[in-house]
N, C-alpha and C positions, 0 to 999 in steps of 0.2 A: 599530797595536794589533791584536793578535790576536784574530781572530772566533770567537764563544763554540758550541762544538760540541755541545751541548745539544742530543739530539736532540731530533725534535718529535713527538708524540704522534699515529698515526693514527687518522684519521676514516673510517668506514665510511658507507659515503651508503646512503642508502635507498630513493632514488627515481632512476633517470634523469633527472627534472627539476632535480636540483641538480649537475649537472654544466655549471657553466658559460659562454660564449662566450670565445674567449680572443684575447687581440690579439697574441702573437707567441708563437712553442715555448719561449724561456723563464719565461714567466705561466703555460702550459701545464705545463711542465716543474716548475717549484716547487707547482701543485694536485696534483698527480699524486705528488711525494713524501710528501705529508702526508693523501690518501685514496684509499681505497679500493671496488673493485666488490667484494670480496668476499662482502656479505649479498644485492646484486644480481645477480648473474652470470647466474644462470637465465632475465632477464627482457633480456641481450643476444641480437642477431640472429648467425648465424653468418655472414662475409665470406667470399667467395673472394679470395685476392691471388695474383698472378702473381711469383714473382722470378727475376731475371734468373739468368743460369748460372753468369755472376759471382761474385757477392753468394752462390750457394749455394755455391760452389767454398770461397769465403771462409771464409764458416762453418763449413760441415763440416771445413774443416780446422781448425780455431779450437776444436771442439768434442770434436775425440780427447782423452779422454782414459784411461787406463791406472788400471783398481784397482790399492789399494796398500795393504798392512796396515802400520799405525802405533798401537802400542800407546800408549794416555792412561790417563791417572787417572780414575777417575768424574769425580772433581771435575772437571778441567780441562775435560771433556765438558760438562759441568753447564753451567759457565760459559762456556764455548763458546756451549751453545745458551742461555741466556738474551743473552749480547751481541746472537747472530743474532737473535733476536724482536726486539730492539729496533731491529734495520738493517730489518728487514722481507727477512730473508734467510734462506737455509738452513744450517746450521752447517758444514756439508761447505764450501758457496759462502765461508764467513766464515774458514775454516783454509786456503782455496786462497789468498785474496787477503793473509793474510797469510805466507803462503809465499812467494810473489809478492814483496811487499815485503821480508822477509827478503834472498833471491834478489839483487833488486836494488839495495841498501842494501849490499848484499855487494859486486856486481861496480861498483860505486862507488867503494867502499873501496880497492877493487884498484887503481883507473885510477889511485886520485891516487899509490900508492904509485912 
């Protein structure tokens, strides 16, 4: 049976005290999609982290990306960005990945041909 994709509603925490102990990254992983620091932010500490030359080589190339004008409809804009609010994304990020899917949906197509 197919799992009901209903997104879930974010929670905005108000305190650093309700961010609570987690016993493995995925308990972690599922608090973390359903809230948020964003009414807290101001009251985290700032970290220094180190990354390796690797991990930056990675991303930075992972991260080019190329402006590109592509004319839409208000509307489709519209609904664009209200799907993105409800991923907790930005509408730019939410047209990339179904690009993306397109793209690959496509050279799928191809193989089996």
């Amino acid at each position: 049976m197919a799992e009901s994709r209903t997104p879930k509603r974010m929670r905005y925490l108000k305190s650093l005290d309700e961010i609570p102990r987690f016993r493995n990254e995925a308990e972690e992983a599922d608090f973390w999609s359903t809230h948020s620091l964003a009414e807290i932010w101001d009251q985290l500490e700032p970290v220094e982290i180190e990354v390796s030359p690797k991990a930056r080589r990675i991303t930075l190339r992972r991260s080019r990306k190329k402006p590109v004008t592509l004319r839409l409809e208000e509307r489709q804009i519209a609904q664009a960005k209200q799907l993105a609010r409800r991923k907790s994304l930005s509408y730019q990020a939410l047209l990339r990945s179904w690009i993306n899917e397109g793209i690959a949906r496509e050279e799928r197509a191809r193989k089996r041909v």
